[in-house]
mmCIF file of the N, C-alpha and C atoms, coordinates in Angstrom:
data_MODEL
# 
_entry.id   MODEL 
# 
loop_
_atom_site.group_PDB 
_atom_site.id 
_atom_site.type_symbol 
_atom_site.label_atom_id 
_atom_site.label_alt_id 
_atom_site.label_comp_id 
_atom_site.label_asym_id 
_atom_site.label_entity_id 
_atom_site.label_seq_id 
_atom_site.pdbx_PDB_ins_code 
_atom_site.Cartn_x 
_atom_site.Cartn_y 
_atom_site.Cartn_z 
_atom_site.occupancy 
_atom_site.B_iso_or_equiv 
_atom_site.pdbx_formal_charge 
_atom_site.auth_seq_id 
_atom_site.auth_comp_id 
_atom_site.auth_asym_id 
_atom_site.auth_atom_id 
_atom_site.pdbx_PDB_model_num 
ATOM 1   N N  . UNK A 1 1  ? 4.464   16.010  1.880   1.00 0.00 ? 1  UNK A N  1 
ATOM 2   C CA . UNK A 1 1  ? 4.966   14.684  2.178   1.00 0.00 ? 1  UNK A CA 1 
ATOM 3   C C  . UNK A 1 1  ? 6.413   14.787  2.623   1.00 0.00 ? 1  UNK A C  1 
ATOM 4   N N  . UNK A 1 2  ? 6.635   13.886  3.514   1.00 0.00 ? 2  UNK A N  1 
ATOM 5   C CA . UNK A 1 2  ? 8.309   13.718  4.199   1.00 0.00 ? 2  UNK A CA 1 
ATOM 6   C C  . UNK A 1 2  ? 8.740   13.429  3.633   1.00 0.00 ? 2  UNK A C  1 
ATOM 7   N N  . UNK A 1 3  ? 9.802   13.541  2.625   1.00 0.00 ? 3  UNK A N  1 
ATOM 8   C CA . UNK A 1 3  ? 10.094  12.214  1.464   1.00 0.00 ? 3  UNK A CA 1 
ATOM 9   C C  . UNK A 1 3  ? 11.399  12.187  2.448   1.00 0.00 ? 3  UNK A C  1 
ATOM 10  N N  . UNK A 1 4  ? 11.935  12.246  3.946   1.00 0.00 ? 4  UNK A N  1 
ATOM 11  C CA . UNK A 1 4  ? 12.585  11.169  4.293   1.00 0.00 ? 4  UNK A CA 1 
ATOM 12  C C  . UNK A 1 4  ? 12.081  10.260  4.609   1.00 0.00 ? 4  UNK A C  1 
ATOM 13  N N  . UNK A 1 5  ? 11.110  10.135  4.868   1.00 0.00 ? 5  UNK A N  1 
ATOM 14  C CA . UNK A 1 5  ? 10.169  8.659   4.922   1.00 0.00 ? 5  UNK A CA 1 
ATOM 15  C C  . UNK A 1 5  ? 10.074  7.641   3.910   1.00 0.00 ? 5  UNK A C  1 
ATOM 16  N N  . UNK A 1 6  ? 9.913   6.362   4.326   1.00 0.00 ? 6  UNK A N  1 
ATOM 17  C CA . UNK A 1 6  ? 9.955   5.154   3.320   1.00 0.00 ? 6  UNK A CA 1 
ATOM 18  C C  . UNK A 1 6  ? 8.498   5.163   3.124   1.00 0.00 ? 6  UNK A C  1 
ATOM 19  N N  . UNK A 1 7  ? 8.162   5.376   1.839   1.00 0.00 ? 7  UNK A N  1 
ATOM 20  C CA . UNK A 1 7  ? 6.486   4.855   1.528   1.00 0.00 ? 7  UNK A CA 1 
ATOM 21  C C  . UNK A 1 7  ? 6.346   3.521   1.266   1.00 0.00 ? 7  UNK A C  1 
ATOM 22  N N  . UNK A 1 8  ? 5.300   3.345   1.542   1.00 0.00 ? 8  UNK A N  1 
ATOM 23  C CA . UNK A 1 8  ? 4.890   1.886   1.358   1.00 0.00 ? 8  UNK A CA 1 
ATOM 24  C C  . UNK A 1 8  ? 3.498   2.052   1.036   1.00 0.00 ? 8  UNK A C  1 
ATOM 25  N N  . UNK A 1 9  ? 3.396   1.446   -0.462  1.00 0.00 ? 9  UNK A N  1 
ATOM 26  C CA . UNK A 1 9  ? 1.906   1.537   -0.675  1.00 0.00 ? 9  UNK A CA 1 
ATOM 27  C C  . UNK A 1 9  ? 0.904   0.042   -0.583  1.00 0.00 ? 9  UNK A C  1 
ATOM 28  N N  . UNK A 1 10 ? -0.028  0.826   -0.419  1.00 0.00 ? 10 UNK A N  1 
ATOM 29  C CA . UNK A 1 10 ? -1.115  -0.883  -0.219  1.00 0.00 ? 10 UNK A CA 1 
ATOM 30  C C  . UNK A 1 10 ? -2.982  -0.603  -0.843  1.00 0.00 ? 10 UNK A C  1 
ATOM 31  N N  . UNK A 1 11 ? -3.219  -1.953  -0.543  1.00 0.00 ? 11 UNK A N  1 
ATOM 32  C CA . UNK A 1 11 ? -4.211  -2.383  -1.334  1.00 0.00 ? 11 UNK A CA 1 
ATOM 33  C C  . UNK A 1 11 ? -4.809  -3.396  -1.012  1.00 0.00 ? 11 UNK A C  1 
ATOM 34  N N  . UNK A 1 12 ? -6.294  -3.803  -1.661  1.00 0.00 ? 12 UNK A N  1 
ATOM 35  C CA . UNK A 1 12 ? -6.627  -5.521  -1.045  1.00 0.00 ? 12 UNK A CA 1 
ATOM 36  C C  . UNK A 1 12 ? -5.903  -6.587  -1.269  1.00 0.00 ? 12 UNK A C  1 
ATOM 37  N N  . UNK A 1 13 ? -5.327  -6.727  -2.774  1.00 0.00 ? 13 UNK A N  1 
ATOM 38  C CA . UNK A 1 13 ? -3.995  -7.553  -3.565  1.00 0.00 ? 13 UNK A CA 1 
ATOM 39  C C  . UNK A 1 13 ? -2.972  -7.383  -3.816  1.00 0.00 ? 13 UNK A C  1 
ATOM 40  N N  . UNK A 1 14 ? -2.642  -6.149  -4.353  1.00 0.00 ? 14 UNK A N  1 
ATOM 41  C CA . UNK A 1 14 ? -1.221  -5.636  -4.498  1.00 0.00 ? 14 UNK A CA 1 
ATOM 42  C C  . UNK A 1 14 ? -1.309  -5.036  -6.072  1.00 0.00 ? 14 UNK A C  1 
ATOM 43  N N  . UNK A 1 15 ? -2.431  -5.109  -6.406  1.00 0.00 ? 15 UNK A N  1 
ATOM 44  C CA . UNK A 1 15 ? -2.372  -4.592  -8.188  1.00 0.00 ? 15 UNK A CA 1 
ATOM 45  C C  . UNK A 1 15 ? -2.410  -2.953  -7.929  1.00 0.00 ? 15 UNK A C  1 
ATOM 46  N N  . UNK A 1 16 ? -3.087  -2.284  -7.470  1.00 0.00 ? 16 UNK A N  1 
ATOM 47  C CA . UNK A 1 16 ? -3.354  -0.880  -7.237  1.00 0.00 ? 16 UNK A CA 1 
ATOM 48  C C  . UNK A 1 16 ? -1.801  -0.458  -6.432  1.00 0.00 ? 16 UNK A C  1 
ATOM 49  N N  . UNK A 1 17 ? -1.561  -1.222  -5.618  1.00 0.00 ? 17 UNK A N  1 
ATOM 50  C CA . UNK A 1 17 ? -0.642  -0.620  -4.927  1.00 0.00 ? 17 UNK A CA 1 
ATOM 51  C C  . UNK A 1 17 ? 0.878   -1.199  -5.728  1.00 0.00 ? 17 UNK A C  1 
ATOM 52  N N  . UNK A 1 18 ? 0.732   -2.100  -6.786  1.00 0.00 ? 18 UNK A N  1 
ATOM 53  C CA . UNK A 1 18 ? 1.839   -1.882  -7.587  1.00 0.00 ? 18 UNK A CA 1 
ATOM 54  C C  . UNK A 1 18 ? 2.089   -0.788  -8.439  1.00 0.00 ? 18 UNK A C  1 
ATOM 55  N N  . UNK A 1 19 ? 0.688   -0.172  -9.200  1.00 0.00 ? 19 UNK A N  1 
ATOM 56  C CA . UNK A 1 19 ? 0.503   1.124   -9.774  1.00 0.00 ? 19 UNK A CA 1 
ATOM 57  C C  . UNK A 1 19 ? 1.207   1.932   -9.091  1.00 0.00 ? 19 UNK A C  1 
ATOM 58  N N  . UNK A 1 20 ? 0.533   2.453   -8.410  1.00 0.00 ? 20 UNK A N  1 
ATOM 59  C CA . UNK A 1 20 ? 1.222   3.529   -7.859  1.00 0.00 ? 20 UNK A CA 1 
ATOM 60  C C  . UNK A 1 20 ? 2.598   3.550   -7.098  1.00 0.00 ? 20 UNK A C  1 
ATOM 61  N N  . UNK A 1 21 ? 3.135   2.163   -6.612  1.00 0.00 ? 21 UNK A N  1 
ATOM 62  C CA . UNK A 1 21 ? 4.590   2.219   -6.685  1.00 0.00 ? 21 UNK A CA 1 
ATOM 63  C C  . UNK A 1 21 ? 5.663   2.264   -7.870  1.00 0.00 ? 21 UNK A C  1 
ATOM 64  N N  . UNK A 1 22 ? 4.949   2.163   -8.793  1.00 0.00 ? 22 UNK A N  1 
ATOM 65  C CA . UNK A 1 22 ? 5.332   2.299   -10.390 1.00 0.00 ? 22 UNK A CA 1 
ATOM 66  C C  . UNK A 1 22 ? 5.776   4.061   -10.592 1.00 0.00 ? 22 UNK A C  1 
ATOM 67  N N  . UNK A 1 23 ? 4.431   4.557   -10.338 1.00 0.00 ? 23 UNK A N  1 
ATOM 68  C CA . UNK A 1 23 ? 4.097   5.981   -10.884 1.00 0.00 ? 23 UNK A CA 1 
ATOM 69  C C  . UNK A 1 23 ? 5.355   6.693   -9.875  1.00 0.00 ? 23 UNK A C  1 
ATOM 70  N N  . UNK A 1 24 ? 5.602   6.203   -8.750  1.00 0.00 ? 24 UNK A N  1 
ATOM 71  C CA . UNK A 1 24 ? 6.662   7.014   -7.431  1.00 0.00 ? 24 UNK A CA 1 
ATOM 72  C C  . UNK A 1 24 ? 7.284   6.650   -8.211  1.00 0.00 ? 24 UNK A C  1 
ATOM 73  N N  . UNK A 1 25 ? 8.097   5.573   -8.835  1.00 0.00 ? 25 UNK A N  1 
ATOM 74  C CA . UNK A 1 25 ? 9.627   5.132   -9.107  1.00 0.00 ? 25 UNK A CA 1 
ATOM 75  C C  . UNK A 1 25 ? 10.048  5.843   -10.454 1.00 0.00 ? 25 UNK A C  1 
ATOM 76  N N  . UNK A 1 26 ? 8.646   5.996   -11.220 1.00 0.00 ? 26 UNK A N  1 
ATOM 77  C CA . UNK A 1 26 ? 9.103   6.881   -12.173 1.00 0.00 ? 26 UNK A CA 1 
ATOM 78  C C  . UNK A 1 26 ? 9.387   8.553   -12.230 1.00 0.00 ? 26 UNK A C  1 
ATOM 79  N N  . UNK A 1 27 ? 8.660   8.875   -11.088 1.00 0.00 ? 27 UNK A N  1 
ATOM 80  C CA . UNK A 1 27 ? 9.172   10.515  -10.598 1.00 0.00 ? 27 UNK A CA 1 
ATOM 81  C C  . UNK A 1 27 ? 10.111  10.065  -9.695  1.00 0.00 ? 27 UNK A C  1 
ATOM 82  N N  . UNK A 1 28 ? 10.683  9.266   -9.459  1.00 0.00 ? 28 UNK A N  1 
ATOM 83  C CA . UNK A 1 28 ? 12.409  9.332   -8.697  1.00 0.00 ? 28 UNK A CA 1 
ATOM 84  C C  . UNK A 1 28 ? 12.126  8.796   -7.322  1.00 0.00 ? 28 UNK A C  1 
ATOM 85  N N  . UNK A 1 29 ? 11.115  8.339   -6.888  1.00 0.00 ? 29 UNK A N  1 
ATOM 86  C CA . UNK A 1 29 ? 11.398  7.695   -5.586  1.00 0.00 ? 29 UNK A CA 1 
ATOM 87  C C  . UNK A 1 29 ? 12.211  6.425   -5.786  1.00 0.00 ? 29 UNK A C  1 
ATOM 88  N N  . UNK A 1 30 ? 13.060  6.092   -4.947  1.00 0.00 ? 30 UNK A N  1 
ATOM 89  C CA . UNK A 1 30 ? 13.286  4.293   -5.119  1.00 0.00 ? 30 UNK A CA 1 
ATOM 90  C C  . UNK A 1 30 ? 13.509  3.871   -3.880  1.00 0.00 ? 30 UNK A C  1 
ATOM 91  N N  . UNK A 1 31 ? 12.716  4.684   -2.980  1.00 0.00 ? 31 UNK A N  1 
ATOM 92  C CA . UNK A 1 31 ? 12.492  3.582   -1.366  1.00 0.00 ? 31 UNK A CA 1 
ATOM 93  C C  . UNK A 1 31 ? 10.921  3.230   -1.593  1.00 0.00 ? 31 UNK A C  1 
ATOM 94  N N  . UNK A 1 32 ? 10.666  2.536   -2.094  1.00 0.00 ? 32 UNK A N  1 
ATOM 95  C CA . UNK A 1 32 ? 8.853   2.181   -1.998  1.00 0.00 ? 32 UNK A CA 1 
ATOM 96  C C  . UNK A 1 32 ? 8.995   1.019   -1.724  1.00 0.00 ? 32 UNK A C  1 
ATOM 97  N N  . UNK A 1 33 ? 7.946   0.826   -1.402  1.00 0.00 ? 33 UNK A N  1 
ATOM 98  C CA . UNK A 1 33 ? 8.084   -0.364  -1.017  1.00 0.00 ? 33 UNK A CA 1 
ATOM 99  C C  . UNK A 1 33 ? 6.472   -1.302  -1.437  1.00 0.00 ? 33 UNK A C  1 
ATOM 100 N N  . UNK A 1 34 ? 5.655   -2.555  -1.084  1.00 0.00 ? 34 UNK A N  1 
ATOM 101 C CA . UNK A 1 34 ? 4.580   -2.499  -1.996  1.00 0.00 ? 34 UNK A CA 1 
ATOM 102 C C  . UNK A 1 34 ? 4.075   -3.655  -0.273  1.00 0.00 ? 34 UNK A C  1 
ATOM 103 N N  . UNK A 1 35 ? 2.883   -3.420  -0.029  1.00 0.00 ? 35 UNK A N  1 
ATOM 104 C CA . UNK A 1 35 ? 2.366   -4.337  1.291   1.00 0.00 ? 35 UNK A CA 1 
ATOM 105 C C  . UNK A 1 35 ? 1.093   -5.096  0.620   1.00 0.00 ? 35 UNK A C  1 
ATOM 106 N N  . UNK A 1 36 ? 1.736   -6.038  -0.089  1.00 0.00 ? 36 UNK A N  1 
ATOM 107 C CA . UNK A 1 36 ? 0.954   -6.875  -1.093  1.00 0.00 ? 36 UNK A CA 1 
ATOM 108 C C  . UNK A 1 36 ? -0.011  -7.772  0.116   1.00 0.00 ? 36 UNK A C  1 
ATOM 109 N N  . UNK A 1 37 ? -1.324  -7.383  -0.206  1.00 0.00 ? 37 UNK A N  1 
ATOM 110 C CA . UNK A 1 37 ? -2.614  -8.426  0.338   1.00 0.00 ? 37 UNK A CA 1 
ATOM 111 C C  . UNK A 1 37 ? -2.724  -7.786  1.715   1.00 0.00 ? 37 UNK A C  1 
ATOM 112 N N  . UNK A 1 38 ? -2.614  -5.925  1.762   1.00 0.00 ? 38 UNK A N  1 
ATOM 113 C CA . UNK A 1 38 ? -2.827  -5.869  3.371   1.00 0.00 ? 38 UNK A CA 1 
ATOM 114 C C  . UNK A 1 38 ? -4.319  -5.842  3.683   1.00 0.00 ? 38 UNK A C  1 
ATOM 115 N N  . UNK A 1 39 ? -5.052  -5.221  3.031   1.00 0.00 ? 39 UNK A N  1 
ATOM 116 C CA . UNK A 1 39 ? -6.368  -5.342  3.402   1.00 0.00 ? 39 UNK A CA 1 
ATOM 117 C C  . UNK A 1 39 ? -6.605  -6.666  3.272   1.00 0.00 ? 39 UNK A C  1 
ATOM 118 N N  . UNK A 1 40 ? -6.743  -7.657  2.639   1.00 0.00 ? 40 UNK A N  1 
ATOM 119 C CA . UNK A 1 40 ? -6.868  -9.268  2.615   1.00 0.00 ? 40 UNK A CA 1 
ATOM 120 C C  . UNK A 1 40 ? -6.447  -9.489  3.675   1.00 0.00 ? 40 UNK A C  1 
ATOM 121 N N  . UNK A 1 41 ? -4.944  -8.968  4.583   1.00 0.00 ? 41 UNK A N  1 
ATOM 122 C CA . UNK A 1 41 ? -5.023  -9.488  5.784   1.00 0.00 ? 41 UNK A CA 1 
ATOM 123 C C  . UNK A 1 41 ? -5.885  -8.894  7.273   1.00 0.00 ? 41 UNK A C  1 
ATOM 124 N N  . UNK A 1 42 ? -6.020  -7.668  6.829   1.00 0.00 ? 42 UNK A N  1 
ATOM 125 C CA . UNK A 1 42 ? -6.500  -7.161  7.956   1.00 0.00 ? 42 UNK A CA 1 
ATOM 126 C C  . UNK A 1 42 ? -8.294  -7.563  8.452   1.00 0.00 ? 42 UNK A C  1 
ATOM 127 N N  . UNK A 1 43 ? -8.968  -7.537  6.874   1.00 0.00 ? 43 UNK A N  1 
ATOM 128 C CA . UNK A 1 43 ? -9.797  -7.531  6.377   1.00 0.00 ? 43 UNK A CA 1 
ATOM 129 C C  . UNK A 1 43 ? -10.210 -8.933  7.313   1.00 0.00 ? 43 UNK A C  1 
ATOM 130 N N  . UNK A 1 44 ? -9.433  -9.807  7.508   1.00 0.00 ? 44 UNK A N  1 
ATOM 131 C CA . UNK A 1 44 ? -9.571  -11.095 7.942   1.00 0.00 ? 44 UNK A CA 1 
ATOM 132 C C  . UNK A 1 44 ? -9.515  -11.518 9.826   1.00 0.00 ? 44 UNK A C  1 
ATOM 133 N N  . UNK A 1 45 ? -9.153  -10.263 10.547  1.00 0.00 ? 45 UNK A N  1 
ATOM 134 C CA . UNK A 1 45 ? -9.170  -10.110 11.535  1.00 0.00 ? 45 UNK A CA 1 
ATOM 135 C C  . UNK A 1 45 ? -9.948  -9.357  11.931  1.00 0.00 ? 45 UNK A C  1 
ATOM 136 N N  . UNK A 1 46 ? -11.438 -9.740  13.126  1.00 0.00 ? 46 UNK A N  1 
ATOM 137 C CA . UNK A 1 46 ? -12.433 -9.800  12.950  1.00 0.00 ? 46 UNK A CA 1 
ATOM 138 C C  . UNK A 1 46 ? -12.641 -8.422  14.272  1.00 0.00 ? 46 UNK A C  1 
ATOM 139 N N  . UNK A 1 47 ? -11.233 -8.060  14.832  1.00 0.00 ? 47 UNK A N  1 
ATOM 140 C CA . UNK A 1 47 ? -10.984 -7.589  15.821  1.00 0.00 ? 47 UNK A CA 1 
ATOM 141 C C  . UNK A 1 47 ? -10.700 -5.662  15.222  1.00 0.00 ? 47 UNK A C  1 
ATOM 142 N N  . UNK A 1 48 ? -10.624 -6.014  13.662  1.00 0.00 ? 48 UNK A N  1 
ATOM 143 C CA . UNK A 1 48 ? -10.109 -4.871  13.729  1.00 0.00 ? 48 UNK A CA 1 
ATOM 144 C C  . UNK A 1 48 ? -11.128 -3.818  13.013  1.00 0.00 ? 48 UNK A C  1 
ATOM 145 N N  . UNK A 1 49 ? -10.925 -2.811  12.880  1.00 0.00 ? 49 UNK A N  1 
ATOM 146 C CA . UNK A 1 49 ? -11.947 -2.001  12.569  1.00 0.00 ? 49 UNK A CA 1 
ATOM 147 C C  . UNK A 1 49 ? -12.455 -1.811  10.603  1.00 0.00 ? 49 UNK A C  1 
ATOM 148 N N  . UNK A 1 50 ? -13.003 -1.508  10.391  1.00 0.00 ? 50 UNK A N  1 
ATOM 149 C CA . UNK A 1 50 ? -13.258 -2.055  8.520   1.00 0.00 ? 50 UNK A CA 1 
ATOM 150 C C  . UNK A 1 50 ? -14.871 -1.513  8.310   1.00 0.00 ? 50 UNK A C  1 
ATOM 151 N N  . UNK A 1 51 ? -14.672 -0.426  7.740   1.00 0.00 ? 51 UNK A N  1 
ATOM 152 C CA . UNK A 1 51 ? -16.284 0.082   7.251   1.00 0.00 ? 51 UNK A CA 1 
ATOM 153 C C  . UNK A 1 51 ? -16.376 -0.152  5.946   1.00 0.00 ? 51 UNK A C  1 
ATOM 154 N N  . UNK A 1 52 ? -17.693 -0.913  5.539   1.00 0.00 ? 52 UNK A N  1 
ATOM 155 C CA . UNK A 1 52 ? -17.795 -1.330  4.160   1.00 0.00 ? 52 UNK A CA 1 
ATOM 156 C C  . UNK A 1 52 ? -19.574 -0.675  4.071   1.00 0.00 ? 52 UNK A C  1 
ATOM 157 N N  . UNK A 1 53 ? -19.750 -0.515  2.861   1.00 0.00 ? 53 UNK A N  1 
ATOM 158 C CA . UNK A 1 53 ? -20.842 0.227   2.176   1.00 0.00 ? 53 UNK A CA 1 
ATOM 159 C C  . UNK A 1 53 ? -21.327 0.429   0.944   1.00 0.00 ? 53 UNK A C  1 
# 
């Protein structure tokens, strides 16, 4: 991993991807960032690609 890069974690709501911005901040990251409801949004655009099973 680049850790000059800003992570940003995500999820359908933001609960999973608060976890694990938790678990980074406690091994020392503190650029995270959290993309609360991205699958909820993407999920909702009918244009975009989404395999479910």
């Amino acid at each position: 991993m680049d850790e000059s890069k800003k992570v940003i974690t995500y999820c359908g709501s933001g609960i999973a991807a608060t976890g694990l911005a938790f678990q980074l901040a406690v091994l020392g990251r503190s650029d995270v960032a959290i993309y609360d409801g991205s699958l909820t949004e993407w999920a909702a655009d009918p244009a975009l690609p989404l395999e479910v099973d």
